[in-house]
Structures are given as C-alpha cells and as structure tokens.
mmCIF file of the N, C-alpha and C atoms, coordinates in Angstrom:
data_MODEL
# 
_entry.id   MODEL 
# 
loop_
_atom_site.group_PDB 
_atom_site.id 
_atom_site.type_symbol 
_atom_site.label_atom_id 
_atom_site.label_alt_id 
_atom_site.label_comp_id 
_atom_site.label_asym_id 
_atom_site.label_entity_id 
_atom_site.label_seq_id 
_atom_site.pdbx_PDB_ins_code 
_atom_site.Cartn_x 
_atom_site.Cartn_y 
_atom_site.Cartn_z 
_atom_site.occupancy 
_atom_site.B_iso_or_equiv 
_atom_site.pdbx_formal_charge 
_atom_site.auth_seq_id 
_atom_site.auth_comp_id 
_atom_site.auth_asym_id 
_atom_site.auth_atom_id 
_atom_site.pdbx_PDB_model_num 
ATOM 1   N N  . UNK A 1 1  ? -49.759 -18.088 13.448 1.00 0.00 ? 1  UNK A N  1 
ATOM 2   C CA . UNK A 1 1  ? -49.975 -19.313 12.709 1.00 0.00 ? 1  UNK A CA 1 
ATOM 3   C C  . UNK A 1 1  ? -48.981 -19.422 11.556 1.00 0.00 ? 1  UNK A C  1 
ATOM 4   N N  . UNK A 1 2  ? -48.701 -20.519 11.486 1.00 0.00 ? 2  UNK A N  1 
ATOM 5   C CA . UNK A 1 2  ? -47.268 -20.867 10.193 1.00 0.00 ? 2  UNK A CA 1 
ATOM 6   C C  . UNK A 1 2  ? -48.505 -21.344 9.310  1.00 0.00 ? 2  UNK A C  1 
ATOM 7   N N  . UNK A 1 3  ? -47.872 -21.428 7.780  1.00 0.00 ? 3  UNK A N  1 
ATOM 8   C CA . UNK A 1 3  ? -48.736 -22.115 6.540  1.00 0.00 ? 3  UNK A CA 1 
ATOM 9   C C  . UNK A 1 3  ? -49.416 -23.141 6.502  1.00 0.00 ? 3  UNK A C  1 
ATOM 10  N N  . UNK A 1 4  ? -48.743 -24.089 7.351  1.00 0.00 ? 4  UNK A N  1 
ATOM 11  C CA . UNK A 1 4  ? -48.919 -25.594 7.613  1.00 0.00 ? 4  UNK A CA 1 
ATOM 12  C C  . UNK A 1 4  ? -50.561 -25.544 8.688  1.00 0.00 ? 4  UNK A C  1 
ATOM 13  N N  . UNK A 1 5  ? -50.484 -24.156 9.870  1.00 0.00 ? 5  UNK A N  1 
ATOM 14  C CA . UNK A 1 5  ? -51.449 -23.782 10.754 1.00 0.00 ? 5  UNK A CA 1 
ATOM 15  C C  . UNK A 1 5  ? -51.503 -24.820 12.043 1.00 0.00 ? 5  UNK A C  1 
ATOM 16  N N  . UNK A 1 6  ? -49.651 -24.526 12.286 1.00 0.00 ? 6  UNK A N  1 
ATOM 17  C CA . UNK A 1 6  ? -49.129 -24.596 13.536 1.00 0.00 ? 6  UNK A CA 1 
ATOM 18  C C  . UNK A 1 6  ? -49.548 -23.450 14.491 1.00 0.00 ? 6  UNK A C  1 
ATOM 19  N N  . UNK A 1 7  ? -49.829 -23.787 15.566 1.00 0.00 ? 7  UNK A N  1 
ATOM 20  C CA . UNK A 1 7  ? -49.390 -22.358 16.350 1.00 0.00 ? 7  UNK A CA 1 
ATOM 21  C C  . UNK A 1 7  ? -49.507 -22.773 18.282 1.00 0.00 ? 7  UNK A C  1 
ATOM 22  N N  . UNK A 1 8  ? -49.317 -21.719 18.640 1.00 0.00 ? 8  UNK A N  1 
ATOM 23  C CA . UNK A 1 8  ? -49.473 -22.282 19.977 1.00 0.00 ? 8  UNK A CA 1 
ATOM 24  C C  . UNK A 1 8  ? -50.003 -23.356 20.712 1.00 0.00 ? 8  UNK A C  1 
ATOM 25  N N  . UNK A 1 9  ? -51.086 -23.447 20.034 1.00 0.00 ? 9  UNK A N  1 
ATOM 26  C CA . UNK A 1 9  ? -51.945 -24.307 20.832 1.00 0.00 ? 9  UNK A CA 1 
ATOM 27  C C  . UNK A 1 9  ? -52.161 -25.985 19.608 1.00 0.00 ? 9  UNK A C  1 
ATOM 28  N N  . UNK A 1 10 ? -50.988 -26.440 18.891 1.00 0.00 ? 10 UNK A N  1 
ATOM 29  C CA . UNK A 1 10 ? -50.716 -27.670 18.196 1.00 0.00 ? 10 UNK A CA 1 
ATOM 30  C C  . UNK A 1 10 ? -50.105 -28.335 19.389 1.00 0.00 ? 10 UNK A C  1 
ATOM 31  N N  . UNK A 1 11 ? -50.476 -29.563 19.481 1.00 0.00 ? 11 UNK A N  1 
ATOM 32  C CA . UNK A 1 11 ? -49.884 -30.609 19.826 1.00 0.00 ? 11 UNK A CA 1 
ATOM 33  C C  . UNK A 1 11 ? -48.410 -30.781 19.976 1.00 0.00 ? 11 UNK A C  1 
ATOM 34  N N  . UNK A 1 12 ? -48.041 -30.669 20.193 1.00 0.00 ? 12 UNK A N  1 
ATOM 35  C CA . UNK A 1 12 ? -46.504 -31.571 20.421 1.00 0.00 ? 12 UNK A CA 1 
ATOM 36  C C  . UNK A 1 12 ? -46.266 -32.373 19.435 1.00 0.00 ? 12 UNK A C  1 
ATOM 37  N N  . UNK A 1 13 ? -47.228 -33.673 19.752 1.00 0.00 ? 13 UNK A N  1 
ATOM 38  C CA . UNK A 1 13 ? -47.228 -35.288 19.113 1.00 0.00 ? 13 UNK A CA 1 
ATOM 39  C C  . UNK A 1 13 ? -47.407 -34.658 17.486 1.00 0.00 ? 13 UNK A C  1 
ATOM 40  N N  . UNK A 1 14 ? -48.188 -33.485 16.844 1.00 0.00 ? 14 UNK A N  1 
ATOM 41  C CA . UNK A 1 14 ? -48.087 -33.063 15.566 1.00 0.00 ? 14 UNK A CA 1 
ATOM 42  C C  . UNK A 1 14 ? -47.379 -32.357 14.741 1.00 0.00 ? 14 UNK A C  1 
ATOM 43  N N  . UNK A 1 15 ? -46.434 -31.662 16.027 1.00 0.00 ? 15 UNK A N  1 
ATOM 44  C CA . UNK A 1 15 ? -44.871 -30.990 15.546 1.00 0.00 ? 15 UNK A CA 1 
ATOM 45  C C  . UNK A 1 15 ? -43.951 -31.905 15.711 1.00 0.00 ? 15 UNK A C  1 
ATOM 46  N N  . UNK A 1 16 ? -43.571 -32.811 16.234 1.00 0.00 ? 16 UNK A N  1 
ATOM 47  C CA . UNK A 1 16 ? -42.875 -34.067 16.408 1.00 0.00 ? 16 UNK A CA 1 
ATOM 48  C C  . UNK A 1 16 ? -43.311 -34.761 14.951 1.00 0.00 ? 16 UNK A C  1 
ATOM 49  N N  . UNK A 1 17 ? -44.268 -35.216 14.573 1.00 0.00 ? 17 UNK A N  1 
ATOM 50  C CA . UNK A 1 17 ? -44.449 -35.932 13.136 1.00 0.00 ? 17 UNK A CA 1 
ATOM 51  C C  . UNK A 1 17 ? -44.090 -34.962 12.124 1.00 0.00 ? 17 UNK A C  1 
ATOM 52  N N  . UNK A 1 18 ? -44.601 -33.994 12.079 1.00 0.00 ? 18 UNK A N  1 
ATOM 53  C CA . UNK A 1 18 ? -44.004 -33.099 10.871 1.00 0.00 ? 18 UNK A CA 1 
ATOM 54  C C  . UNK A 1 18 ? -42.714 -32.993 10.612 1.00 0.00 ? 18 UNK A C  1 
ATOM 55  N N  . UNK A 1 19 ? -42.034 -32.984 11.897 1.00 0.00 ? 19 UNK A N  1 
ATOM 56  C CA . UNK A 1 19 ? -40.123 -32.294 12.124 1.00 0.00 ? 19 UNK A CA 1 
ATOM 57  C C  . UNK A 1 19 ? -39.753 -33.856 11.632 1.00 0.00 ? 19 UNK A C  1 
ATOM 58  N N  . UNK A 1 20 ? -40.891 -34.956 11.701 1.00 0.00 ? 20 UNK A N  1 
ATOM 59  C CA . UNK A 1 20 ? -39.816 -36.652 11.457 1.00 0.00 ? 20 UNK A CA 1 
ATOM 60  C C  . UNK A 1 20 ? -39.096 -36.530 12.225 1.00 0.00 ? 20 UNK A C  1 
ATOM 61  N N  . UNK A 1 21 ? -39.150 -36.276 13.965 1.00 0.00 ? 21 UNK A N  1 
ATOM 62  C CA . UNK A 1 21 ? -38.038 -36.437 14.782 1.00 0.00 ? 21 UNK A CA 1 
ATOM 63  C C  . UNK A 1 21 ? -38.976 -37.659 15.862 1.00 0.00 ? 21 UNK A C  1 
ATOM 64  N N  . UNK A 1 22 ? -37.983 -37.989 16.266 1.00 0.00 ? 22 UNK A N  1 
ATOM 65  C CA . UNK A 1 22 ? -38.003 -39.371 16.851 1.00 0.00 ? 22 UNK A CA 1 
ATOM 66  C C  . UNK A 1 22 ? -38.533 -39.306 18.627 1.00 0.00 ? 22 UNK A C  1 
ATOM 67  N N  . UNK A 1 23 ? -39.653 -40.019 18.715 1.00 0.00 ? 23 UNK A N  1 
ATOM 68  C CA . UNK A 1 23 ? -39.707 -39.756 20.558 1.00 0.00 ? 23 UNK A CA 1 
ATOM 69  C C  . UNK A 1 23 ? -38.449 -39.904 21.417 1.00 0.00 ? 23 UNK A C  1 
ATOM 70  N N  . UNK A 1 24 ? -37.575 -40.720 20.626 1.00 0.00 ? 24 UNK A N  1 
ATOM 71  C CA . UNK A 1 24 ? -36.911 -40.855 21.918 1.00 0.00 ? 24 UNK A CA 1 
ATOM 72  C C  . UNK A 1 24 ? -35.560 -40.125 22.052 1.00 0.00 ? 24 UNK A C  1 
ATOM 73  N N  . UNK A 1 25 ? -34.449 -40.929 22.482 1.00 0.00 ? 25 UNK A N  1 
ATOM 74  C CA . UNK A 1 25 ? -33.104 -39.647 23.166 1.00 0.00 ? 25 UNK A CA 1 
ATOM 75  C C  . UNK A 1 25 ? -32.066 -40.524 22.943 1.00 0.00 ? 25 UNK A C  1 
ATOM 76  N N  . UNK A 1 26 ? -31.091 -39.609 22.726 1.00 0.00 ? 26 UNK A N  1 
ATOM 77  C CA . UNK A 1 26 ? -29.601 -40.583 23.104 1.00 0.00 ? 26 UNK A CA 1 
ATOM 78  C C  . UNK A 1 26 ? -29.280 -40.619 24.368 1.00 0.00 ? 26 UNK A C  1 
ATOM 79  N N  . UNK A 1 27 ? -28.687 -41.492 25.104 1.00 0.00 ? 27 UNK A N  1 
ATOM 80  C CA . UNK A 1 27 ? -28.103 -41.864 25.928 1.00 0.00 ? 27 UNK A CA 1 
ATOM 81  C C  . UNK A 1 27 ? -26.393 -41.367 26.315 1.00 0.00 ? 27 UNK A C  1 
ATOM 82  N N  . UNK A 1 28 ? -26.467 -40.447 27.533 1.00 0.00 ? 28 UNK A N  1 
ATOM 83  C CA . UNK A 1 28 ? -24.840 -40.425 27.202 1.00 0.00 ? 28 UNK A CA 1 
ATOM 84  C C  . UNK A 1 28 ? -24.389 -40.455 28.268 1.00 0.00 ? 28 UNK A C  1 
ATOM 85  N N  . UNK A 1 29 ? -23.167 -40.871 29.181 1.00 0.00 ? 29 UNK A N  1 
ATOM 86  C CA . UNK A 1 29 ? -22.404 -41.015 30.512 1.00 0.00 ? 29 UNK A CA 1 
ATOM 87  C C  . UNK A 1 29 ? -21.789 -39.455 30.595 1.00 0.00 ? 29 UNK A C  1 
ATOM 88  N N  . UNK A 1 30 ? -21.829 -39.364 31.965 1.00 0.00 ? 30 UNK A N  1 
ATOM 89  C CA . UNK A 1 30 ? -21.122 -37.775 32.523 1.00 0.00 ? 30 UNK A CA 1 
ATOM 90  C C  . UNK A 1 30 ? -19.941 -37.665 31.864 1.00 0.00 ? 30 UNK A C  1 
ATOM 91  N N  . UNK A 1 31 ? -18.932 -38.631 31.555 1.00 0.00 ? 31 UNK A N  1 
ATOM 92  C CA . UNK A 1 31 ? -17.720 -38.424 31.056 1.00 0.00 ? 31 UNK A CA 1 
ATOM 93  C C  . UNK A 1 31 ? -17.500 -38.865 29.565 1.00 0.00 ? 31 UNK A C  1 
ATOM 94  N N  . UNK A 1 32 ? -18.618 -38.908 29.173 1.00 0.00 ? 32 UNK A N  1 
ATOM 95  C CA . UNK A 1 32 ? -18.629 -38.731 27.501 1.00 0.00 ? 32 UNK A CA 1 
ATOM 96  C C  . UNK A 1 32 ? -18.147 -37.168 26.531 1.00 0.00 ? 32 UNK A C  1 
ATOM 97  N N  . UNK A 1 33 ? -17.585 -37.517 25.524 1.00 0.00 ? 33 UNK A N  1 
ATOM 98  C CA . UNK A 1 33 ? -16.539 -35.757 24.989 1.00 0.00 ? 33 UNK A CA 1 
ATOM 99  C C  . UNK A 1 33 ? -18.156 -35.611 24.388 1.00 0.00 ? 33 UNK A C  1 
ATOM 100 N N  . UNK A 1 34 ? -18.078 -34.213 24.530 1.00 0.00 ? 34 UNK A N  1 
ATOM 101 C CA . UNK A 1 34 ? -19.362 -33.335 24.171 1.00 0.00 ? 34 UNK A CA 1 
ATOM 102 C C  . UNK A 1 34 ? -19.482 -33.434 22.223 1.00 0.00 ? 34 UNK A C  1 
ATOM 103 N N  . UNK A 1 35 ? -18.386 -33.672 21.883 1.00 0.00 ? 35 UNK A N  1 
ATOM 104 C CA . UNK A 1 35 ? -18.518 -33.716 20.625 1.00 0.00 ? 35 UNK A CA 1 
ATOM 105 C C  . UNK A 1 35 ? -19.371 -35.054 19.885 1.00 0.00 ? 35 UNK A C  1 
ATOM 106 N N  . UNK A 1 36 ? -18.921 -36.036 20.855 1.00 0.00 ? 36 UNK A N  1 
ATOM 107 C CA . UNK A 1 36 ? -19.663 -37.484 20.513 1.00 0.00 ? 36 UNK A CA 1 
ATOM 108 C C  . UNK A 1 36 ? -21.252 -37.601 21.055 1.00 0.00 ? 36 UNK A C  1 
ATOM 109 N N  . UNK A 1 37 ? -21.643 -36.611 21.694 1.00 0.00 ? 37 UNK A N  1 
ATOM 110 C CA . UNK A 1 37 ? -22.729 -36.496 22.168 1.00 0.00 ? 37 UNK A CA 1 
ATOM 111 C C  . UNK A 1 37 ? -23.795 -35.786 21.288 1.00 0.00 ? 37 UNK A C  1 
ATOM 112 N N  . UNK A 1 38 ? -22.842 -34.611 21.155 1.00 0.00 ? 38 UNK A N  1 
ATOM 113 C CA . UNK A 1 38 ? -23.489 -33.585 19.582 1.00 0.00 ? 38 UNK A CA 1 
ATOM 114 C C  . UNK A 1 38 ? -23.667 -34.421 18.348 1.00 0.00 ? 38 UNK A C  1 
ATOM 115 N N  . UNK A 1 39 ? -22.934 -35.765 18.539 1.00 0.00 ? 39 UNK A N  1 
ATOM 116 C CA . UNK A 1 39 ? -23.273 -36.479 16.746 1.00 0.00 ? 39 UNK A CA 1 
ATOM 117 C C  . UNK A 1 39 ? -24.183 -37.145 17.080 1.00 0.00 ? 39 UNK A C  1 
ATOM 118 N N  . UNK A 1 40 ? -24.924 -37.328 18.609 1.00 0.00 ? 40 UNK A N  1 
ATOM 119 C CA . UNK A 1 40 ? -25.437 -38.607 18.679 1.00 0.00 ? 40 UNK A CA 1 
ATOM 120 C C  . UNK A 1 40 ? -26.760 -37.898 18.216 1.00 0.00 ? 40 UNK A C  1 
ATOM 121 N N  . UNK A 1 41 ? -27.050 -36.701 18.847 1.00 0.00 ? 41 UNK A N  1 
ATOM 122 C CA . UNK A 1 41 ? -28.375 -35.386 18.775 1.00 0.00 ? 41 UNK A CA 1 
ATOM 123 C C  . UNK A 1 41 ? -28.808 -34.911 17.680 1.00 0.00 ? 41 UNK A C  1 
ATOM 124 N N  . UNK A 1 42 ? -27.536 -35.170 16.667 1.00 0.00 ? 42 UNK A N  1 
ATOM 125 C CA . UNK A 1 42 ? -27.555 -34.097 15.265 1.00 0.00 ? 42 UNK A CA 1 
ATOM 126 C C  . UNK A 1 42 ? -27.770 -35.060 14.001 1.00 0.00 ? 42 UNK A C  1 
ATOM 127 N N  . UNK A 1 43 ? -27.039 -36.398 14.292 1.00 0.00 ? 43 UNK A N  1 
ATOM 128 C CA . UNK A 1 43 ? -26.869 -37.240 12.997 1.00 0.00 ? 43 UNK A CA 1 
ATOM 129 C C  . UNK A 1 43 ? -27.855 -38.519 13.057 1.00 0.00 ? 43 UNK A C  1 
ATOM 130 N N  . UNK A 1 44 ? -29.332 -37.980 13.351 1.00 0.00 ? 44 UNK A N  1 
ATOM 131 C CA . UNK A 1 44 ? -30.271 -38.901 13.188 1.00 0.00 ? 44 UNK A CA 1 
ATOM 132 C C  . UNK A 1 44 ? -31.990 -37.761 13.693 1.00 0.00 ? 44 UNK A C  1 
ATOM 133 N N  . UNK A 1 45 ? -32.206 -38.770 14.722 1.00 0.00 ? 45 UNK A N  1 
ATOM 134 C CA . UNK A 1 45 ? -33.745 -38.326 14.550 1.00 0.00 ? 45 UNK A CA 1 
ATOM 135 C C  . UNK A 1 45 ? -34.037 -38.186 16.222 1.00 0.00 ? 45 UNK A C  1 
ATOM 136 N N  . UNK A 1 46 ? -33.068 -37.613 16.838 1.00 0.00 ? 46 UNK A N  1 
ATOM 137 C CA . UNK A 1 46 ? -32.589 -37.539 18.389 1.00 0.00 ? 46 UNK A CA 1 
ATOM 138 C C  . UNK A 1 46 ? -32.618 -35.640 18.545 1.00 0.00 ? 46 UNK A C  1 
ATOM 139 N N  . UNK A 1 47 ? -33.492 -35.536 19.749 1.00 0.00 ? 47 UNK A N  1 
ATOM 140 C CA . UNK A 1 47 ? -32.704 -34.237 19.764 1.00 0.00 ? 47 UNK A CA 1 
ATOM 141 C C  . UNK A 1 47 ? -31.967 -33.738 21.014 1.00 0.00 ? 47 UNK A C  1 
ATOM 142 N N  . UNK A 1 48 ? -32.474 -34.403 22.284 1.00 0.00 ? 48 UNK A N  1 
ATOM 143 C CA . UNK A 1 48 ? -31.354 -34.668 23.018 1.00 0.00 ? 48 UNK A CA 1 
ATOM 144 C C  . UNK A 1 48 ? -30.529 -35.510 22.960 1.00 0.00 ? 48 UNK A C  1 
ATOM 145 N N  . UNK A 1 49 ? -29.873 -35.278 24.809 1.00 0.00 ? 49 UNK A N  1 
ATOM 146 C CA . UNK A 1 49 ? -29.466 -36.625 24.958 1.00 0.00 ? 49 UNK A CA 1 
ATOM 147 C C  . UNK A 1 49 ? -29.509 -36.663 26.635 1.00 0.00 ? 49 UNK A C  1 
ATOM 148 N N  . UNK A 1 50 ? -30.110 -37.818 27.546 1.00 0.00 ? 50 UNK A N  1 
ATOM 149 C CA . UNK A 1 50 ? -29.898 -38.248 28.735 1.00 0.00 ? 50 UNK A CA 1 
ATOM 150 C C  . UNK A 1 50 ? -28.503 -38.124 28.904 1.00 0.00 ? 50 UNK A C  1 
ATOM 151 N N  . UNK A 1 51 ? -27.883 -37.344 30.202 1.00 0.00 ? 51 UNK A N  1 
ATOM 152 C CA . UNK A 1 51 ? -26.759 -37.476 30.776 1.00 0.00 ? 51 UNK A CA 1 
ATOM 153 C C  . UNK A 1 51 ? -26.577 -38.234 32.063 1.00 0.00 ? 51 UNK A C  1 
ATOM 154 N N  . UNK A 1 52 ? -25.594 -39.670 31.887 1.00 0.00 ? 52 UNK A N  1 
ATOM 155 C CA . UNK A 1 52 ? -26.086 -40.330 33.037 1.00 0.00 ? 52 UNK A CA 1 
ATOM 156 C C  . UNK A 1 52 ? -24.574 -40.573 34.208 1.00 0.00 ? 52 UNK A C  1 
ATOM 157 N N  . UNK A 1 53 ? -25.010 -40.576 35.225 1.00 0.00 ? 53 UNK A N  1 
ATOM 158 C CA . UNK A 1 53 ? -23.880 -41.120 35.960 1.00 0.00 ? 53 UNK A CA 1 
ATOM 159 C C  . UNK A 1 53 ? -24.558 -42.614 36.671 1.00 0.00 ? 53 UNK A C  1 
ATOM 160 N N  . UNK A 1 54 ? -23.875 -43.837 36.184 1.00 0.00 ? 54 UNK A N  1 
ATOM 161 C CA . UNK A 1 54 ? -24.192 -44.931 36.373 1.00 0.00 ? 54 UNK A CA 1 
ATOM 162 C C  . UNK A 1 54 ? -25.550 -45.132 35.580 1.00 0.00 ? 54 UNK A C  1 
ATOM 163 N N  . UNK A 1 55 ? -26.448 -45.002 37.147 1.00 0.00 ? 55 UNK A N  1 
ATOM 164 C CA . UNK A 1 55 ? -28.370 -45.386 36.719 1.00 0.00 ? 55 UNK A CA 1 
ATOM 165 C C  . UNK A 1 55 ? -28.458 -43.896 36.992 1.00 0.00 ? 55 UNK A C  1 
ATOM 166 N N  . UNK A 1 56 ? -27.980 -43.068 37.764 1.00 0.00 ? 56 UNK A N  1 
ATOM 167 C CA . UNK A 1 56 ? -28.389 -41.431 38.214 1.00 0.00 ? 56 UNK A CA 1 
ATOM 168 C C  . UNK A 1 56 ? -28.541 -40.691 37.044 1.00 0.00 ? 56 UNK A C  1 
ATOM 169 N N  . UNK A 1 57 ? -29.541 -40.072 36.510 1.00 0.00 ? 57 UNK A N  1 
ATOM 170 C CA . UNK A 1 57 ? -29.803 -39.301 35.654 1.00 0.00 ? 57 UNK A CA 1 
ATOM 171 C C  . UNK A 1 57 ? -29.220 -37.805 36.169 1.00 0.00 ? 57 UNK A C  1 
ATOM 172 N N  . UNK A 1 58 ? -28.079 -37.691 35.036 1.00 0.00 ? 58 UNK A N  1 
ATOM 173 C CA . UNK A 1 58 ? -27.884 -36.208 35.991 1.00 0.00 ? 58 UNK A CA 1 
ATOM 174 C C  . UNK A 1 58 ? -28.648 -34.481 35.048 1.00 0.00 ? 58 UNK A C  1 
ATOM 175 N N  . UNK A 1 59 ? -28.746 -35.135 34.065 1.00 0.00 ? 59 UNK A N  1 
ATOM 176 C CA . UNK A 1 59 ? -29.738 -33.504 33.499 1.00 0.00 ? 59 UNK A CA 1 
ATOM 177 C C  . UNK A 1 59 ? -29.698 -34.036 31.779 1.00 0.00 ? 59 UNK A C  1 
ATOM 178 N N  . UNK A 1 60 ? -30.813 -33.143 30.788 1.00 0.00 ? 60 UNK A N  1 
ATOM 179 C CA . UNK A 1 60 ? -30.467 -33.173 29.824 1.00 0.00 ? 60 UNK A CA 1 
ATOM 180 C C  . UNK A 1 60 ? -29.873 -32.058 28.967 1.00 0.00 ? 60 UNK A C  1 
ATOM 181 N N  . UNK A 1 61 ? -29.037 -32.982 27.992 1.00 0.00 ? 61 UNK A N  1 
ATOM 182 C CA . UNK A 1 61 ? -28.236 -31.863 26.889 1.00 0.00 ? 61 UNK A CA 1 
ATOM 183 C C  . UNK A 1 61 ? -28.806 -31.683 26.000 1.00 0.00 ? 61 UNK A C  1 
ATOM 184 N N  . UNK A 1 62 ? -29.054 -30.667 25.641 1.00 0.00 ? 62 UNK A N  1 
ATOM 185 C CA . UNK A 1 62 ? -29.525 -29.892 24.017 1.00 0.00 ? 62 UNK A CA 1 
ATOM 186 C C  . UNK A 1 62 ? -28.522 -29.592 23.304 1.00 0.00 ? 62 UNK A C  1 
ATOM 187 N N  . UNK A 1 63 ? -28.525 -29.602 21.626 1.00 0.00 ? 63 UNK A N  1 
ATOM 188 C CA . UNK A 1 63 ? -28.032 -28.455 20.671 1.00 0.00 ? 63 UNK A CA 1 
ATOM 189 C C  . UNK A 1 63 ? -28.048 -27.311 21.404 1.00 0.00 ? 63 UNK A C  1 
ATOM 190 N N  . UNK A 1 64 ? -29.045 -26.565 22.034 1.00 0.00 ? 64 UNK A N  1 
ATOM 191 C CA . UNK A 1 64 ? -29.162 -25.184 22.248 1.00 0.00 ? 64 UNK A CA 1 
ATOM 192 C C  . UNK A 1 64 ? -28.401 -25.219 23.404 1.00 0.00 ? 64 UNK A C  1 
ATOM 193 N N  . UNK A 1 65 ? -27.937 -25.875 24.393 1.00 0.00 ? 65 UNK A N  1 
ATOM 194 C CA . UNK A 1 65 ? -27.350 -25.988 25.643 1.00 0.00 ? 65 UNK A CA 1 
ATOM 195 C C  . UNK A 1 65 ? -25.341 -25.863 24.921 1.00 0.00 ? 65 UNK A C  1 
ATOM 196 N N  . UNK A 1 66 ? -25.541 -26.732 23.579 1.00 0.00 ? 66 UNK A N  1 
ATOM 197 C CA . UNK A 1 66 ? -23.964 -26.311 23.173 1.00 0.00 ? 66 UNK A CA 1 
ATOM 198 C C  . UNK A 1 66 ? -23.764 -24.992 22.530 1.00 0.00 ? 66 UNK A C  1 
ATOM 199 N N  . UNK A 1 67 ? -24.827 -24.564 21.945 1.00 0.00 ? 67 UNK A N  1 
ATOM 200 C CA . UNK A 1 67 ? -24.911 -22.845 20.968 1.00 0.00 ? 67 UNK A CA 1 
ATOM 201 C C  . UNK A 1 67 ? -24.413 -21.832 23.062 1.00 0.00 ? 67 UNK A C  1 
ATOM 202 N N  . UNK A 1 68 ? -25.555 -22.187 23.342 1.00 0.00 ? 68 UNK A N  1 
ATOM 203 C CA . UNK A 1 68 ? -24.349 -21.680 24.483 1.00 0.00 ? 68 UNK A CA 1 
ATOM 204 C C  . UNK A 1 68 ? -23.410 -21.321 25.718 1.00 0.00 ? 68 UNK A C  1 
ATOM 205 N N  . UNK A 1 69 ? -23.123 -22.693 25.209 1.00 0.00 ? 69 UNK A N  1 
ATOM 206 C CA . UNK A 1 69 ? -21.661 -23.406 26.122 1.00 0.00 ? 69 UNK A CA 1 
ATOM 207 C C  . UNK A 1 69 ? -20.222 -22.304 24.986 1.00 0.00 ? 69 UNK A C  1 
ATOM 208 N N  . UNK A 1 70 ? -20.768 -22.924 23.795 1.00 0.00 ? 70 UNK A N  1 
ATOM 209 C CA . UNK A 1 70 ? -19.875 -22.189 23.086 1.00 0.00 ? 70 UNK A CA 1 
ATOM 210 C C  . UNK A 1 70 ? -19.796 -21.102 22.471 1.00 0.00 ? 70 UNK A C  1 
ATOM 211 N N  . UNK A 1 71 ? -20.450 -19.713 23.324 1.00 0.00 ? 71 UNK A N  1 
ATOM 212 C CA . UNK A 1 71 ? -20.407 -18.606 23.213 1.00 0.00 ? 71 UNK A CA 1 
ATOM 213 C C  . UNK A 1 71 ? -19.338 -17.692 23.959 1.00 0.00 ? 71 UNK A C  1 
# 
C-alpha cells in the first residue's frame, strides 16, 4: 500500500484521476519519426499513442517501449 492507499486491488479509473492523465491516446501513422510521437505521449496528458497504417491499427507505443528501443 502507498500513503495515498493505492495498491493492487485500486481501480484503474482512481490511478488515472490521481496521475491527471487523460483517457485517451495520441494518434500516430506507421511512418511518423518516433521523436514526434514521444512529444505527442510526454507533452500533455497522453500516455500512449495508436500506431496506424491507414484505418489498420498496427500496435501501441509506450514511453517504456522507447526506454527500450533505446537501450
């Protein structure tokens, strides 16, 4: 249990309000530079981002998916 009396078994929907992070996602095309993708995740209230080819959803990107890409 953290101070706040988070722990395993909290909600989602109540770690999501606490963090002030946002339900939803950025949007990004397969041939988008990874760097413009990382600002879209980092410089707001996003923590992925949808990777799309056309309408085809092809997977999602994390921060933690670039920690390590770039290892």
């Amino acid at each position: 249990m953290t101070p706040e009396g988070y722990g395993f078994s909290s909600s989602m929907e109540r770690v999501l309000a606490k963090a002030k992070r946002g339900s939803g996602f950025y949007t990004a095309m397969k041939d988008a530079r990874v760097i413009d993708v990382m600002g879209g995740i980092t410089e707001g209230q996003l923590d992925a981002a949808l990777v799309y080819d056309q309408n085809e959803l092809l997977g999602i990107f994390t921060e933690s998916d670039y920690i390590k890409v770039s290892l």
